[in-house]
C-alpha positions as CSV (number, residue, x, y, z in Angstrom):
1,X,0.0,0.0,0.0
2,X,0.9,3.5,-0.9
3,X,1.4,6.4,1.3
4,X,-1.5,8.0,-0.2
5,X,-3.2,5.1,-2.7
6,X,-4.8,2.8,-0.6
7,X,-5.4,-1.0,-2.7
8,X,-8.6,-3.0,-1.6
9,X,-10.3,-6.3,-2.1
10,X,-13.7,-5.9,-1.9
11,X,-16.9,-7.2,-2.6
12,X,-20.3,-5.8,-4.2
13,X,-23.2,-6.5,-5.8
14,X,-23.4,-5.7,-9.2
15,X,-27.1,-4.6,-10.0
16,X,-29.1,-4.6,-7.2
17,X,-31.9,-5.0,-9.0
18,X,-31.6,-9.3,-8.7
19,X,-31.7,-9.5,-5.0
20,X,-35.4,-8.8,-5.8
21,X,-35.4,-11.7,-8.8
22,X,-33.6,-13.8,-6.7
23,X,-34.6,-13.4,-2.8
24,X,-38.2,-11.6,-3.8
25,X,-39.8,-12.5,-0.1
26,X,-36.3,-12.2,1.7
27,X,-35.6,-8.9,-0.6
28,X,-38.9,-7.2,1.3
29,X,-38.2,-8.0,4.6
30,X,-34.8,-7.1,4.6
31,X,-35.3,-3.7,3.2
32,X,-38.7,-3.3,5.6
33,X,-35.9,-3.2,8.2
34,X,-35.6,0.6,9.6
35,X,-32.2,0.9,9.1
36,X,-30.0,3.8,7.3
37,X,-28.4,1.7,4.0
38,X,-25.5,2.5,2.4
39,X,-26.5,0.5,-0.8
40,X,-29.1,-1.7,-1.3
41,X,-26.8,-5.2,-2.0
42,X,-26.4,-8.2,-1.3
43,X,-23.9,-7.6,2.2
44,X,-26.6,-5.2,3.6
45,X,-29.8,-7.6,2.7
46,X,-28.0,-10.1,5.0
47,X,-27.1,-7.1,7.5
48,X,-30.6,-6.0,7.9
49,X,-32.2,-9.5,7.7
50,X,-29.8,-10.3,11.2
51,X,-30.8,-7.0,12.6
52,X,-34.2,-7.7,11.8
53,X,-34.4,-11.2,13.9
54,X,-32.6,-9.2,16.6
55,X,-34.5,-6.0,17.0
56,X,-38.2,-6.5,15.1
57,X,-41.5,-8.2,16.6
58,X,-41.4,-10.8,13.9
59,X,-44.0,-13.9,15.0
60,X,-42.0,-16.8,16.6
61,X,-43.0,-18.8,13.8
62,X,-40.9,-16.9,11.4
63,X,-37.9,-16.6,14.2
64,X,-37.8,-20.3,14.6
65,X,-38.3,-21.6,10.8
66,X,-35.8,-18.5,9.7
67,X,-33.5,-17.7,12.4
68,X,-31.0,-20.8,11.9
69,X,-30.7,-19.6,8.0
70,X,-30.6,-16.0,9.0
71,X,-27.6,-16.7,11.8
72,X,-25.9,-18.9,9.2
73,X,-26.0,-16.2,6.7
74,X,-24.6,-13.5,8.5
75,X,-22.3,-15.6,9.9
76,X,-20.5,-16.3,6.6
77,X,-20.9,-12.5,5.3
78,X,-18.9,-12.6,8.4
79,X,-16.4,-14.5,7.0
80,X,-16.6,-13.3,3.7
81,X,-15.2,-9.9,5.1
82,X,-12.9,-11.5,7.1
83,X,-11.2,-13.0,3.9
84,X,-11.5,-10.2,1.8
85,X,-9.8,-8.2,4.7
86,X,-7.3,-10.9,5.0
87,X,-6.1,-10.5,0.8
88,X,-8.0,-13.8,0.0
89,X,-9.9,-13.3,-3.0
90,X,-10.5,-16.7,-3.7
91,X,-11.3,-18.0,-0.5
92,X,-14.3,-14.8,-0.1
93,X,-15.5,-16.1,-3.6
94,X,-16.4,-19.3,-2.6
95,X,-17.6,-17.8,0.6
96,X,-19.8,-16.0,-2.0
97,X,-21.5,-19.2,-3.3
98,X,-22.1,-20.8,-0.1
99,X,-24.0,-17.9,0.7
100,X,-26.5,-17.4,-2.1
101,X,-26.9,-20.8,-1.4
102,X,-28.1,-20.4,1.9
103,X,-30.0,-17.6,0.8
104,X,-32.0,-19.7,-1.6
105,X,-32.4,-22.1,1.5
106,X,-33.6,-19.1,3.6
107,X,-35.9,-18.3,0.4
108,X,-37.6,-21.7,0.6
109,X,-38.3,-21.2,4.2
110,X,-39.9,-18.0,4.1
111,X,-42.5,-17.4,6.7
112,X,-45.0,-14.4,7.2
């Protein structure tokens, strides 16, 4: 790293727009959250669906059919920040995959 140019690894979602086509049920509660967002990706859906189980008076229904998905979600956009922080590219791309992957799960599960 420069002393001025500062060289990231990050990661970001590319059109916003399919977190909707994707995640359409997840997409609504996340952003139904009352939270201040940045952007609108991927990152902050997960970041607002784990503030959500926290902090909002969802029905225990929808905490115990979607909290395990929600906690394991989180958990590795944990990790995938961790790894990009780290200089692991690789390792925060296939970080990446396990989590859409758990967000189709989380999807399936939906409750209202």
């Amino acid at each position: 790293m420069g002393k001025v140019l500062q060289i990231r690894v990050v990661a970001v979602t590319w059109n916003d727009d399919l977190l909707e086509d994707y995640w359409p049920q997840l997409t609504n509660l996340a952003f139904s959250v009352p939270i201040k967002f940045e952007n609108r990706g991927l990152l902050e859906m997960v970041r607002a669906l784990s503030e959500g189980l926290q902090f909002m008076k969802w029905s225990d229904a929808r905490k115990q059919a979607m909290g395990p998905g929600i906690r394991e979600a989180a958990k590795i956009r944990d990790e995938i920040e961790k790894a990009l922080a780290d200089w692991q590219p690789a390792r925060a791309n296939e970080l990446s995959n396990k989590l859409e992957d758990t967000l189709d799960d989380l999807e399936g599960a939906f409750v209202q």
